[in-house]
C-alpha positions in Angstrom: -116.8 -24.5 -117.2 -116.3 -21.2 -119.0 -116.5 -19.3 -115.9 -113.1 -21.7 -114.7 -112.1 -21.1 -118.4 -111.9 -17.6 -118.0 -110.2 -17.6 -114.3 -107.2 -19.9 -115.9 -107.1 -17.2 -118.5 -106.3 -14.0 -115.8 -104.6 -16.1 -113.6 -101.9 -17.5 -117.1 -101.7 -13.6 -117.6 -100.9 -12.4 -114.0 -97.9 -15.3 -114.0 -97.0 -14.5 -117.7 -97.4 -18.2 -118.6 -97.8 -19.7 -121.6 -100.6 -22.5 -122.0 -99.3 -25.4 -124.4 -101.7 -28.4 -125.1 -101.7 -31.3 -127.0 -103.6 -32.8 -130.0 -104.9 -35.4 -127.6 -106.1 -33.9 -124.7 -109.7 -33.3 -123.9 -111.6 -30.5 -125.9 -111.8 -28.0 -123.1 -108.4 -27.9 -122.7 -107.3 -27.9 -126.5 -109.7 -24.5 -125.6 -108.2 -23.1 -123.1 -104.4 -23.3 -124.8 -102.6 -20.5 -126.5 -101.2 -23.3 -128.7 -102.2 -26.7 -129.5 -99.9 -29.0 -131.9 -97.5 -32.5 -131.2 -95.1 -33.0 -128.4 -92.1 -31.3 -130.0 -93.5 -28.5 -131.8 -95.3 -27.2 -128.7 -91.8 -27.5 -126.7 -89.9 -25.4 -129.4 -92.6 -23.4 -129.0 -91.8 -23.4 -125.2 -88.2 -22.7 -126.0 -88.7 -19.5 -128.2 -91.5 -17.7 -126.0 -90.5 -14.3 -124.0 -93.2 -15.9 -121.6 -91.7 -16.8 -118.1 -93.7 -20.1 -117.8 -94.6 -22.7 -119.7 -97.7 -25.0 -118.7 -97.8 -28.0 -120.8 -101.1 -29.8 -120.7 -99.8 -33.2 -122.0 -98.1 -36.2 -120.4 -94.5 -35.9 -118.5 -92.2 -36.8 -121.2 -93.4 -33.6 -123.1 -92.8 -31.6 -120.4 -89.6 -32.6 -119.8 -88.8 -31.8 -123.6 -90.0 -28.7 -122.9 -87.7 -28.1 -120.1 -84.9 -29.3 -121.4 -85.3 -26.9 -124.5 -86.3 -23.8 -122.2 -83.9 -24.4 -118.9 -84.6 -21.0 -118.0 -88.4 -21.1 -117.8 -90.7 -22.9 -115.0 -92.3 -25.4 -117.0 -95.4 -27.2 -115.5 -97.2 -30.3 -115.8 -100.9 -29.8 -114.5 -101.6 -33.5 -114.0 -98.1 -35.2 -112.3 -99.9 -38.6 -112.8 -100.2 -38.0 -116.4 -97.1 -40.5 -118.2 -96.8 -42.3 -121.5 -96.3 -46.3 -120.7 -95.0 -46.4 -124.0 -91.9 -44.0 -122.9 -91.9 -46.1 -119.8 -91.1 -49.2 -121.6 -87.3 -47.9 -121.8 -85.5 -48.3 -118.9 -81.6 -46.5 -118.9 -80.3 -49.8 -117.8 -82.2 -51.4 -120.3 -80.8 -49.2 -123.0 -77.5 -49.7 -122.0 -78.0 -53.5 -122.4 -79.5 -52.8 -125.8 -76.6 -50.6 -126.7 -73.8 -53.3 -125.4 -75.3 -55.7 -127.8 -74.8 -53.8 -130.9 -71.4 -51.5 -130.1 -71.5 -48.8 -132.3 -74.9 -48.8 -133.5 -76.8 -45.3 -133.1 -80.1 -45.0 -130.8 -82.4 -43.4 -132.6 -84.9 -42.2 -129.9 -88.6 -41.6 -130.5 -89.1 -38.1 -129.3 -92.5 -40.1 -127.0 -89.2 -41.4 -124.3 -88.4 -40.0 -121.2 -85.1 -37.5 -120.7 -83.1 -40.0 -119.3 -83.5 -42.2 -123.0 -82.9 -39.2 -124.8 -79.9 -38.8 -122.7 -78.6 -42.2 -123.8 -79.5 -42.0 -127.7 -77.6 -40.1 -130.4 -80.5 -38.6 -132.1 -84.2 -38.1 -131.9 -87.2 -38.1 -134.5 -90.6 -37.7 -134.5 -93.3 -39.4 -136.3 -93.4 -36.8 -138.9 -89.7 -37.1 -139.5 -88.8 -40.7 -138.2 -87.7 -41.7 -142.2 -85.9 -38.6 -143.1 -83.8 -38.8 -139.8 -82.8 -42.4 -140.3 -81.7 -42.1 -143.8 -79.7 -39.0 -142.9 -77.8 -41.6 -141.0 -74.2 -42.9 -142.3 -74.4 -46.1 -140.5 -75.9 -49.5 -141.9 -77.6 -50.4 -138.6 -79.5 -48.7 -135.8 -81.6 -49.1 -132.7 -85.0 -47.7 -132.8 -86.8 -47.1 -129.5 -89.4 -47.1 -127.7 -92.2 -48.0 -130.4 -91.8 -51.1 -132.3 -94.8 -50.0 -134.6 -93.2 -47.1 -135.9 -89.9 -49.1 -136.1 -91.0 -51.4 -138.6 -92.7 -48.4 -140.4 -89.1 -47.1 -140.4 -87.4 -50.2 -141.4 -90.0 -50.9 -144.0 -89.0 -47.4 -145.7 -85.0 -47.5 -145.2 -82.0 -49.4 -146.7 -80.8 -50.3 -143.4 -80.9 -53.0 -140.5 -83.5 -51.4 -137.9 -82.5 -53.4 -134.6 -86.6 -52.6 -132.3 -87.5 -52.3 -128.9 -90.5 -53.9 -128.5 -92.3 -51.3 -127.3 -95.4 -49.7 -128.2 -98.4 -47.1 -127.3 -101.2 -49.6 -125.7 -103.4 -47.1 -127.7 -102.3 -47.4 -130.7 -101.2 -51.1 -130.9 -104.6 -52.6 -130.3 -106.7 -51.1 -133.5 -107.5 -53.9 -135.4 -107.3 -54.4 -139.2 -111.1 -55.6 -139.0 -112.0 -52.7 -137.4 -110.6 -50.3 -140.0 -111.9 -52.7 -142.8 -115.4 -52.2 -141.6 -115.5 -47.9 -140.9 -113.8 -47.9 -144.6 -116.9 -50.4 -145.8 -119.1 -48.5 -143.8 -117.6 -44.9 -145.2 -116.1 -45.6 -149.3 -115.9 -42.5 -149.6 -113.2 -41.3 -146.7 -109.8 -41.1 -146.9 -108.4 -43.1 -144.2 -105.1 -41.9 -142.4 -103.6 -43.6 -139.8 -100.8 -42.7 -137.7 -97.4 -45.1 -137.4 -97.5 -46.1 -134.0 -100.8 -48.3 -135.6 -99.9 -52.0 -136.3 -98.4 -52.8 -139.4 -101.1 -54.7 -140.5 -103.5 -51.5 -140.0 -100.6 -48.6 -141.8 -101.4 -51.4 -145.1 -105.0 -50.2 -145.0 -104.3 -46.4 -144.8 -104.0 -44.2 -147.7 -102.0 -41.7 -145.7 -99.8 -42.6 -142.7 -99.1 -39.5 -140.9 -98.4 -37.9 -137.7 -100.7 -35.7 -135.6 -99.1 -32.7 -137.2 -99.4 -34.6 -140.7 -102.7 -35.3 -140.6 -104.3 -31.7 -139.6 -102.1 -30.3 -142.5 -103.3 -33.2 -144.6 -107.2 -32.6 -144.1 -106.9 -28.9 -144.3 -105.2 -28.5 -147.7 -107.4 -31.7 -149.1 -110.5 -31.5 -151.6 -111.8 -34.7 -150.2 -114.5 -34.3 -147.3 -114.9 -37.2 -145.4 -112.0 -39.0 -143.3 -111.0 -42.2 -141.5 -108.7 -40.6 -138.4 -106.3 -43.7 -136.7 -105.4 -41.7 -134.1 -106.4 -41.0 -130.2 -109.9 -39.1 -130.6 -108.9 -35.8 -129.0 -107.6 -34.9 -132.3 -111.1 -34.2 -133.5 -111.5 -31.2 -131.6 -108.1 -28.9 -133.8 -109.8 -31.1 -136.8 -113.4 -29.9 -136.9 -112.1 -26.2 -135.8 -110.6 -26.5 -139.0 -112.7 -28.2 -141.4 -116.5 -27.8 -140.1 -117.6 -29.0 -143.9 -115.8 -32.1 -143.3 -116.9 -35.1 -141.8 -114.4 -37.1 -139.9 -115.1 -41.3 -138.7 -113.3 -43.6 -136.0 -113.2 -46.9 -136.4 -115.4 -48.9 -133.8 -112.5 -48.6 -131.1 -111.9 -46.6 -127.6 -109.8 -45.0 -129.4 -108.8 -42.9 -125.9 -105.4 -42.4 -124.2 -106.3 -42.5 -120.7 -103.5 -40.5 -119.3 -104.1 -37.7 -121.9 -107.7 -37.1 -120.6 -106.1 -37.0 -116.9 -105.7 -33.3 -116.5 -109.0 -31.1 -116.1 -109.4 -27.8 -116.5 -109.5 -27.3 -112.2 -105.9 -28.6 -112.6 -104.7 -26.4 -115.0 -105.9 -23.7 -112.4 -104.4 -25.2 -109.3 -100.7 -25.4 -111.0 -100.9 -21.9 -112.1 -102.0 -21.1 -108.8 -99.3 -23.1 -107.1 -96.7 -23.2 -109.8 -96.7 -26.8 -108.8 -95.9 -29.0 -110.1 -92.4 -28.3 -112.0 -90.9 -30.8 -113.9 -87.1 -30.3 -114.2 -84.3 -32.3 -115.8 -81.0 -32.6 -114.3 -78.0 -30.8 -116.0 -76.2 -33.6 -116.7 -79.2 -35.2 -118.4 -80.6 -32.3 -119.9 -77.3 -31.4 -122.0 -76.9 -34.9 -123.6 -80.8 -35.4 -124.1 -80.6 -31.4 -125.8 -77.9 -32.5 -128.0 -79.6 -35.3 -129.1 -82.7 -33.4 -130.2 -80.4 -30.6 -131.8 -79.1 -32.9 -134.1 -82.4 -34.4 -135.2 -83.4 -30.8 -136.0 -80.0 -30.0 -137.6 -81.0 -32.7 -140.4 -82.9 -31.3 -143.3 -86.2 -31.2 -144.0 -87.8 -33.4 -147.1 
């Protein structure tokens, strides 16, 4: 493995690429990356790099984030079969449906959505700043998509009439409160943090509900040493690179995004080697989805 380590390492230099990975994907990888963080922080990070390509070890809607933020670079996915079926729940057709039943409402779009729904929204948010985005909002009503967990987070934090797709990550949605109930019986002592695409039921047990992003940043300015993490497992790996004199638990739950684990590190090889294969957004798309994330990072920070 490190010998393949080290040959993605020469080979990223020789093709000036950049290696982006996310929180979720398997330890080796997270390894391997010049950068590791959430979907959108690691495509800014895509957008301001003087490097010529960007390989984004995630799933497709990330890397077409990514290349609509940095048009100019070649932006690879590793692992094509690597998609969110959470982002796949929202269909343009669909959307345009939603949208016809509430003229005028804004779409608020989960950045975890393909181009084509960013496209179709008027704004985008992330987990981190889901709330903050909404409030900034003039309007009494709007459409939340894809994620109906984090939509009811939303609502439940808002003076305003949250209209949900009911969609969700399949991860995510199946934690059960019983299962939390008994690491937190099992562990008094942990903090527990879960992250809002969780079921309502579960965010009511949490003592933090936080993103990815939140929750690293959370553990590694805390005094407390022992955590509950609601979240996909890969996070462990940035968490105990971090903290190695803290002790992290996970509920009794696969808590594992199958499509995250999809690319290896002979993949991340073979697209370097290839530059295959590319994920591009067309123009059309790419301007209307941009403008939609510009104006979610055009709304100030808490």
């Amino acid at each position: 493995m490190e010998q393949l380590s080290e040959a993605i390492r020469k080979l990223a230099k020789k093709r000036n690429a950049l290696i982006l990975a996310h929180n979720y994907q398997r330890d080796e990888i997270q390894n391997i990356a010049d950068i590791t963080g959430d979907s959108l922080a690691l495509s800014i990070a895509a957008a301001e790099t003087d490097k010529d390509t960007i390989v984004f070890c995630g799933v497709h809607f990330m890397a077409e984030s990514a290349a609509i933020l940095a048009p100019d670079k070649t932006v690879l996915l590793p692992n094509s079969a690597a998609g969110c079926p959470m982002a796949d729940t929202v269909t343009p057709e669909g959307l345009q449906l939603m949208r016809s039943r509430y003229p005028g409402v804004p779409v608020v779009a989960y950045v975890n959505t393909s181009a084509a729904t960013k496209a179709l929204s008027d704004i985008c948010c992330t987990s981190a700043n889901a709330v903050t985005v909404v409030s900034s909002l003039p309007d009494d009503e709007v459409i939340l998509v894809p994620d109906r967990n984090l939509g009811s987070y939303i609502a439940a934090n808002v003076d305003k009439t949250c209209h949900l797709w009911d969609g969700c990550c399949p991860i995510h949605d199946k934690l059960l409160t019983e299962q939390v109930v008994q690491c937190q019986q099992a562990h008094p002592q942990a903090r527990c943090l879960a992250h809002p695409e969780c079921p309502a039921a579960v965010l009511e047990l949490a003592d933090e509900i936080l993103s990815t992003g939140g929750m690293l940043d959370h553990v590694r300015n805390s005094d407390e040493r022992q955590f509950i993490i609601a979240t996909e497992q890969g996070i462990l790996c940035q968490l105990r690179k971090d903290n190695p004199d803290k002790e992290f638990f996970f509920p009794d739950y696969e808590f594992i995004c199958t499509d995250m684990k999809l690319t290896t590190l002979q993949d991340v090889y073979n697209c370097l080697d290839n530059l295959q294969p590319q994920v591009t957004v067309p123009e059309d798309i790419r301007l209307n989805a941009h403008a939609a994330l510009e104006r979610m990072l055009a709304v100030p920070r808490d």
